[in-house]
C-alpha positions as CSV (number, residue, x, y, z in Angstrom):
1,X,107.0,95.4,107.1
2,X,104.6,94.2,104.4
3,X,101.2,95.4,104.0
4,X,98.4,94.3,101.9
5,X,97.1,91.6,100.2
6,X,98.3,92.4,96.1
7,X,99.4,90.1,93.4
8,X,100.4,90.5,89.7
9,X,99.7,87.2,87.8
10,X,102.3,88.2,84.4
11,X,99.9,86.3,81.4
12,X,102.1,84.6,79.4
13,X,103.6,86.0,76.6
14,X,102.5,89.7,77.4
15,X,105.1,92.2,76.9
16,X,105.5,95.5,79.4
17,X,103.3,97.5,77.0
18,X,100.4,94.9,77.0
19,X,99.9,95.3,80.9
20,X,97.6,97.8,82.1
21,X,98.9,100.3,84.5
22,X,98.8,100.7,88.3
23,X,96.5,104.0,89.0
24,X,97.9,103.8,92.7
25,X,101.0,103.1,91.3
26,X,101.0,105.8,88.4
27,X,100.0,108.3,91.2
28,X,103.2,108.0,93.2
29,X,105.5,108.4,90.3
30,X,103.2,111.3,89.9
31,X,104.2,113.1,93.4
32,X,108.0,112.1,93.0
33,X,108.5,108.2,93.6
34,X,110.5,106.4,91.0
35,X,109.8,103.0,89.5
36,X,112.4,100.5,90.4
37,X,114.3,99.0,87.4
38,X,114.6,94.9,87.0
39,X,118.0,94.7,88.7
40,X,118.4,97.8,91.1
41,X,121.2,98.2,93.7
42,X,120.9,101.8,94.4
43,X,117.8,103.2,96.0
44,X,117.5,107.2,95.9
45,X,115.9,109.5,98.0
46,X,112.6,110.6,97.1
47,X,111.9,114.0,98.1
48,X,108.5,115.6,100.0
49,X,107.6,111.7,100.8
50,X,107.5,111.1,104.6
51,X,106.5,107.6,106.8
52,X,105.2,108.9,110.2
53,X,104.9,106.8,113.0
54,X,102.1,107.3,115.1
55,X,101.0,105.3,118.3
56,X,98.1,104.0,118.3
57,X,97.1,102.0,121.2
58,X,94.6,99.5,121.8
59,X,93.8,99.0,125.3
60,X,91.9,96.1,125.7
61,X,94.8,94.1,123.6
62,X,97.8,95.5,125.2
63,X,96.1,94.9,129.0
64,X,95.2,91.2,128.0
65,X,98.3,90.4,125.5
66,X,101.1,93.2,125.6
67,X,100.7,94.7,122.7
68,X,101.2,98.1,121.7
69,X,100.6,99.2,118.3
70,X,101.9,102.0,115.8
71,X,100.0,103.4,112.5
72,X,102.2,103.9,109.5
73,X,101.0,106.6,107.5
74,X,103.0,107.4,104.2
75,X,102.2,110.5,103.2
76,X,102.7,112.2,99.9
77,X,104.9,116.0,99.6
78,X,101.9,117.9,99.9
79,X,100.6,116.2,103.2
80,X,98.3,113.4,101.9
81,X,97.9,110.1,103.0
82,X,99.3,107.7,100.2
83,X,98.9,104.3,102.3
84,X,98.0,103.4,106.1
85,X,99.1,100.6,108.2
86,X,98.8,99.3,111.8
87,X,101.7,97.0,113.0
88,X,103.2,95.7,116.2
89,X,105.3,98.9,117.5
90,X,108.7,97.4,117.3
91,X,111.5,99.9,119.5
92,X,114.9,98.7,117.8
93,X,112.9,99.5,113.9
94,X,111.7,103.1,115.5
95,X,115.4,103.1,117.2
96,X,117.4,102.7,113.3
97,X,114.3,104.9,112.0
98,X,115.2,107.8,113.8
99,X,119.2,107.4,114.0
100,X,119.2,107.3,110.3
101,X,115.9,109.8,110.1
102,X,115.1,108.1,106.5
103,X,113.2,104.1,106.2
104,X,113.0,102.3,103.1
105,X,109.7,102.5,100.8
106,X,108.9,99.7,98.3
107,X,105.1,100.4,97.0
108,X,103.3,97.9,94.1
109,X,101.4,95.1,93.2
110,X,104.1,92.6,94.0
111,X,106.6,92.8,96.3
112,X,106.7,89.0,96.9
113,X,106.2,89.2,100.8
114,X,103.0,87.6,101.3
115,X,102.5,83.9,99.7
116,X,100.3,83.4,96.6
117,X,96.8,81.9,97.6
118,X,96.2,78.4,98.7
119,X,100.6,78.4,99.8
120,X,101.9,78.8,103.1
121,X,104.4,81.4,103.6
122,X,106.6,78.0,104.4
123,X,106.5,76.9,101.0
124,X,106.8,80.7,99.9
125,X,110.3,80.4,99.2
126,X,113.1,82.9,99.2
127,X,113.5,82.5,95.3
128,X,109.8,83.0,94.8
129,X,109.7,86.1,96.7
130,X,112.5,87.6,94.4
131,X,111.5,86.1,91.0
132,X,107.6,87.8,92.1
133,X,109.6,91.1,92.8
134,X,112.1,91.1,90.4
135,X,108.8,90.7,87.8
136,X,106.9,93.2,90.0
137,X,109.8,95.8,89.1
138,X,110.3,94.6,85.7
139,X,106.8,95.7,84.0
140,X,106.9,98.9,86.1
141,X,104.4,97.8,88.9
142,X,107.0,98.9,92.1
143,X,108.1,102.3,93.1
144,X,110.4,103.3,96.4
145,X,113.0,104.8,97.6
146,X,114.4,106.5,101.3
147,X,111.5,108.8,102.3
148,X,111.9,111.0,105.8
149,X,111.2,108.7,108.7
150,X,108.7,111.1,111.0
151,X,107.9,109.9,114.8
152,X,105.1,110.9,116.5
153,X,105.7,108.6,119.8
């Protein structure tokens, strides 16, 4: 589930030490998160993180539409909130969350889920998403890892 509205523009010709850092960013590695490399293909577990899951419903919505909601908080190892989140409760996400009791992190700047400005996310192609996170990881702007999957619904 993608949050957020961030994007990294890379200026051309900058190197990785010309880029300013991330303090959001710089504060996870901080508490235990790791940045991803370029090319990746293991993720590790990052210890003390946790993602609980915690309903949150909105009556007038879910009596005229259906929906029920759940808040994402992603909470740092002493306790603190890093990020929050509402999002459509989905069952069979919760379902893998807690048969598996770990979820899948990605934090930064660009992550390549949302579409640039002023482009549809049907022009947003799949190759654009990956060349905006592969960049994103590159110059040391994305952290993540497995973090503890917490339910409180």
């Amino acid at each position: 589930m993608g949050v957020g509205d961030f994007g990294f523009v890379m200026p051309t010709g900058a190197s990785p030490a010309d880029l300013p850092e991330e303090p959001q960013i710089e504060g996870a590695v901080l508490f235990g998160m790791r940045r991803l490399p370029a090319t990746f293909s293991d993720l590790c577990l990052i210890p003390g993180w946790e993602l609980h899951e915690i309903p949150d419903e909105q009556p007038k919505l879910d009596q005229r539409l259906g929906y029920t909601y759940s808040r994402l908080e992603l909470r740092t190892p002493d306790g603190e909130i890093y990020s929050r989140t509402w999002v459509a409760h989905d069952p069979e996400w919760t379902a893998a969350a807690l048969r598996h009791g770990y979820v899948v992190c990605l934090c930064g700047v660009e992550l390549g889920i949302r579409a640039p400005y002023a482009m549809s996310e049907a022009q947003h192609t799949t190759r654009m998403r990956y060349e905006a996170f592969s960049c994103g990881c590159a110059v040391g702007l994305t952290v993540g890892g497995f973090v503890a999957y917490v339910d409180h619904r």
